[in-house]
C-alpha positions as CSV (number, residue, x, y, z in Angstrom):
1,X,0.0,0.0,0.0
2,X,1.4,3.0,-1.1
3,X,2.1,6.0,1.2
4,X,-0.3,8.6,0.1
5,X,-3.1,5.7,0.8
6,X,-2.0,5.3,4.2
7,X,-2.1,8.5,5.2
8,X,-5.8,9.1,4.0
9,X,-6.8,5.4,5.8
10,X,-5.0,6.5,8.4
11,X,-6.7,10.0,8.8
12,X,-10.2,8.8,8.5
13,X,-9.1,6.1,11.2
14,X,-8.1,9.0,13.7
15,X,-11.6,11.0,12.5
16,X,-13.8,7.5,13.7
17,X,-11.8,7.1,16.5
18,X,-13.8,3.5,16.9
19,X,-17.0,4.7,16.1
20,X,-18.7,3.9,13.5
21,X,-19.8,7.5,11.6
22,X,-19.3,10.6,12.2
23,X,-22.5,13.1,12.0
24,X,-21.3,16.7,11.1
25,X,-24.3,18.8,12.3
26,X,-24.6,22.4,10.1
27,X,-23.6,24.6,13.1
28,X,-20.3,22.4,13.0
29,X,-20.1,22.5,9.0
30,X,-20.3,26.3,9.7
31,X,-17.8,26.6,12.0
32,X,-15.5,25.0,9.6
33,X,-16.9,26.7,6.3
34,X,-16.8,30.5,5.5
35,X,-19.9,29.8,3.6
36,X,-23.6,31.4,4.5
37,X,-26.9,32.0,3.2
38,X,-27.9,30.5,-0.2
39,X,-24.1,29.7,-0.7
40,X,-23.7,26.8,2.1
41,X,-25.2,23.9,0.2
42,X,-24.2,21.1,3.3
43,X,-27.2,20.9,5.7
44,X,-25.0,17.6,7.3
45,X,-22.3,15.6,6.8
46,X,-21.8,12.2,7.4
47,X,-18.9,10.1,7.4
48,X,-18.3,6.6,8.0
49,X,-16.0,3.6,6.6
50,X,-17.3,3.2,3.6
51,X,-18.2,6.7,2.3
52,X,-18.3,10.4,3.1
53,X,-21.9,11.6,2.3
54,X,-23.3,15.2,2.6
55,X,-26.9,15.9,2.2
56,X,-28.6,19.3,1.2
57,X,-32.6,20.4,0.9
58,X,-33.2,22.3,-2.2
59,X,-35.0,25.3,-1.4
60,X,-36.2,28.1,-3.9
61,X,-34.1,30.7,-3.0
62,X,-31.0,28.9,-3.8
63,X,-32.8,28.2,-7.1
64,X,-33.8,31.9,-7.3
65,X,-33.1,33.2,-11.1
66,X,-32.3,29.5,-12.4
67,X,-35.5,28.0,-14.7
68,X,-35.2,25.4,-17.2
69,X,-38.3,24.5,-19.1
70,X,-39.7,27.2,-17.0
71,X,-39.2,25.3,-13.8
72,X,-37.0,26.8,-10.9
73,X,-33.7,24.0,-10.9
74,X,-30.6,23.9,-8.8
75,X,-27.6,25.5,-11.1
76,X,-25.2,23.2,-11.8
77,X,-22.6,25.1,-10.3
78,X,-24.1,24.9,-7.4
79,X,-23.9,20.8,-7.5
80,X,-19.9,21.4,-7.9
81,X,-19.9,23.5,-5.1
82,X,-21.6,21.2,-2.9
83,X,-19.0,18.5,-3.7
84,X,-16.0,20.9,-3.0
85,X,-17.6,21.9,0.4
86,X,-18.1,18.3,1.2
87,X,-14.7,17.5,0.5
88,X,-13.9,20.9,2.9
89,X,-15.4,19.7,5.5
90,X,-13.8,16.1,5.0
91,X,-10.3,17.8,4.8
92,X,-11.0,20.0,8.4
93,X,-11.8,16.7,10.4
94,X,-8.4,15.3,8.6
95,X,-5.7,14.5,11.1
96,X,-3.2,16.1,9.1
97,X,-4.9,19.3,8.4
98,X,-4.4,21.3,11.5
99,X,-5.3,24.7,11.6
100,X,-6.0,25.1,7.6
101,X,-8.7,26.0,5.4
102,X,-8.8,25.1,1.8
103,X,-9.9,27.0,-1.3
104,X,-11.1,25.1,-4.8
105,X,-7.9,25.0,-7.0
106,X,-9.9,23.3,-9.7
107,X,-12.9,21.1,-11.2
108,X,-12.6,18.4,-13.5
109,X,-14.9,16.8,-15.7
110,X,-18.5,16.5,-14.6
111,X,-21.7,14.9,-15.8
112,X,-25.4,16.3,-15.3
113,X,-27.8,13.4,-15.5
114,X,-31.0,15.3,-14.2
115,X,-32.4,18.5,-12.9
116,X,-32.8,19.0,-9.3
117,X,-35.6,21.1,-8.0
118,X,-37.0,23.0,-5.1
119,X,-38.0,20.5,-2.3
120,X,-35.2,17.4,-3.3
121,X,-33.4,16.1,-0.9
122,X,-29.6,15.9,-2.4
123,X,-27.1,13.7,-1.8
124,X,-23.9,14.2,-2.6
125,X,-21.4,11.0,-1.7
126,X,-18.0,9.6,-2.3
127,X,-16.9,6.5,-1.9
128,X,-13.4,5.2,0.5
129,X,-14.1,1.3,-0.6
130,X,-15.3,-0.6,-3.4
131,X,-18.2,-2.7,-3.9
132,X,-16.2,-5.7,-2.3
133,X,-15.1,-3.8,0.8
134,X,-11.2,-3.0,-0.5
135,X,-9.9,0.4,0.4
136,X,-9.8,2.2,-2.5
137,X,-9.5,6.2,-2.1
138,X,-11.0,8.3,-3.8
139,X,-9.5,11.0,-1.9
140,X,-5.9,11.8,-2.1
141,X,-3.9,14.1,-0.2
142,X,-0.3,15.3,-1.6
143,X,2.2,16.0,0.4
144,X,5.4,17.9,0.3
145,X,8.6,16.7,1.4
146,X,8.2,18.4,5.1
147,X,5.0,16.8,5.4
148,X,2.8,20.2,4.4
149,X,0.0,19.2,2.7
150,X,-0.2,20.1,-0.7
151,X,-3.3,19.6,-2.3
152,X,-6.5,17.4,-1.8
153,X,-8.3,15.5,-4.5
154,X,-11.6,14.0,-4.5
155,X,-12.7,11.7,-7.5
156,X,-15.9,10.2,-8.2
157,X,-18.6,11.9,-6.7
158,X,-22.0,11.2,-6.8
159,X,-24.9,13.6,-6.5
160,X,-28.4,11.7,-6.4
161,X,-32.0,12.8,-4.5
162,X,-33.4,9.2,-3.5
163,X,-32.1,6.7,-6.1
164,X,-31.5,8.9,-8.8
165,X,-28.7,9.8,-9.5
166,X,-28.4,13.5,-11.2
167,X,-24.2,14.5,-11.5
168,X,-21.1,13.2,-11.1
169,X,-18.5,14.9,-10.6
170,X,-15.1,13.0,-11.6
171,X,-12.6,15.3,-9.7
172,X,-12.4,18.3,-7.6
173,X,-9.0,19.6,-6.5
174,X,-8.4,21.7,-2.9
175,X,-5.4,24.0,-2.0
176,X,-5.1,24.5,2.0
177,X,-3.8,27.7,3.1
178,X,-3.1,28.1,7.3
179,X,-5.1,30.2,9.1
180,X,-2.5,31.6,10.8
181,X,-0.5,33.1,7.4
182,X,-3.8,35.8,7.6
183,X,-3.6,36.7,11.0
């Protein structure tokens, strides 16, 4: 197993601390998050061995001034946003993350599936094990050669209200920044 893989195991390990999720209430998620109003799309985040999951109730103001086929929709910027927070808030609980924030460096490819409306319940998820139970990351961490993380990468998302899925997003990339540098 290669070192970048046992540092992520390893972090989520330290996060569970033997239990088995970990329920990230939206006072919490706003503590960690600069974002408010119509711009926090995580209403809670869970995490647990298997997958990090953050889930989000559509309202009409955050769909305020987006129709399509005149019906009021989420924008689907919004639905990369969501997965960047999710993997924000994911980063923050991370072991090796003291005292940072992080700041989208970049979004890969993505693909829209369905409209999301006013009143869905969306899920946004990625998976840390396959079908079979193997580890296999989908979120990487780089680190520099004095242990300073780098950058964060998520792959694979999945945004879906119920059993539908509606996006995925194939890669969002995070830059950390410390705090203290702005103090």
């Amino acid at each position: 197993m290669g070192k970048r893989i046992r540092n992520i195991i390893g972090g989520v390990l330290a996060l569970l601390k033997g239990r088995e999720e970990v329920i990230i209430e939206k006072e919490e998620i706003m503590e960690i998050l600069p974002h408010r109003g119509r711009m926090l799309l995580l209403d809670r985040v869970v995490i647990n061995n298997t997958k990090i999951s953050g889930e989000f109730l559509v309202t009409e103001e955050v769909c305020e001034g987006h129709r399509l086929d005149d019906q009021l929709v989420l924008r689907g910027a919004d639905i990369l946003d969501m997965a960047a927070q999710l993997l924000g808030v994911w980063a923050a609980k991370h072991s090796q993350m003291n005292n940072s924030l992080a700041y989208v460096r970049e979004y890969g490819r993505t693909k829209f599936l369905d409209k999301v409306l006013p009143g869905d319940q969306l899920i946004m998820e990625i998976n840390t094990k396959d079908k079979s139970g193997n580890e296999n990351p989908q979120i990487i961490i780089s680190v520099s050669g004095d242990r300073e993380v780098r950058k964060i990468i998520g792959k694979e998302f999945t945004a879906r209200v119920g059993k539908k899925n509606k996006a995925t997003i194939f890669y969002v990339a995070l830059t950390p920044f410390d705090l203290q540098s702005l103090a």
